[in-house]
N, C-alpha and C positions, 0 to 999 in steps of 0.2 A: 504494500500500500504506500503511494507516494502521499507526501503530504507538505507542501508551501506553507509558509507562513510569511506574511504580509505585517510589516508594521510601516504605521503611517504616523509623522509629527506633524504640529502645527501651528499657530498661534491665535487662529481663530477658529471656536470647537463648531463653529458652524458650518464653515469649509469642508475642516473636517467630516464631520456626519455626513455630508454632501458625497463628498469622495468615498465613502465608506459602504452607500448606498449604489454608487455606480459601480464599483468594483463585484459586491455582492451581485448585482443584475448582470453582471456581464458574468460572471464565471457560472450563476446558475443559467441562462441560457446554452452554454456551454456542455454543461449535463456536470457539471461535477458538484460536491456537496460545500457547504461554509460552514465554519465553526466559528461564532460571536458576531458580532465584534466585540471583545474587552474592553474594556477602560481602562487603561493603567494608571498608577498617579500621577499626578500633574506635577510636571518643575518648575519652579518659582523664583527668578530674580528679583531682589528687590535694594534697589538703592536711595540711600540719601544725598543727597546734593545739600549746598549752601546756598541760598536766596542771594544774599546780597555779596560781593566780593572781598569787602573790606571788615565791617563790624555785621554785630548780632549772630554769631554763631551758632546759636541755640534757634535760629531762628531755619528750618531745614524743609527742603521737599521732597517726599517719598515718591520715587517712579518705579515702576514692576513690568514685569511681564511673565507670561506663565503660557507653558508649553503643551499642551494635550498632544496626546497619545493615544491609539488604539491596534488592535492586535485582533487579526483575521488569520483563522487557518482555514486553510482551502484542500478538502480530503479528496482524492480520487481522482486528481488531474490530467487532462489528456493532455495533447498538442497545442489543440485548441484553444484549451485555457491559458496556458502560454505563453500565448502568440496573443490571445485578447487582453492579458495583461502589460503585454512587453508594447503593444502600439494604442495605446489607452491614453489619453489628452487626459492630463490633471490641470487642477487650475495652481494659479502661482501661491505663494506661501506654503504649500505642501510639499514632504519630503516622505520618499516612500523607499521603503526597503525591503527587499524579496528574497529570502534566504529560504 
């Protein structure tokens, strides 16, 4: 039994879901089966900056970003599915990975 697994990042979870639901449509037309998509946890940057350059140092701005994650396994792969994965248009911000 062949089995792909699909991890996708991103930094907008709604891109995400998006891409998450094409991928699923295309490899079940395909005939092959999906397993999740998982959630995994989100990473989280979060920094402080200083407001003003000189004085009030206590005086700070919090900026973040946070990363989503999910995780597709794809059972029973043919050719097919493959080749619909490997020429598959993502949209920009998504990073996908096929191991």
């Amino acid at each position: 039994m062949q089995k792909i697994r699909v991890k996708i990042k991103g930094y907008d979870h709604k891109v995400v879901d998006k891409t998450i639901e094409a991928i699923c449509k295309n490899v079940v037309d395909t005939g092959a089966r999906v397993r999740g998509p998982v959630p995994l946890p989100n990473k989280r940057w979060i920094m402080a900056l200083h407001r003003g350059p000189h004085i009030d140092a206590k005086s700070k701005e919090h900026i973040g970003m946070i990363e989503h994650t999910r995780l597709v396994d794809i059972l029973e792969a043919n050719a097919k599915t493959i080749e619909s994965l490997t020429h598959m248009q993502l949209p920009a911000g998504v990073e996908i990975k096929i191991s």
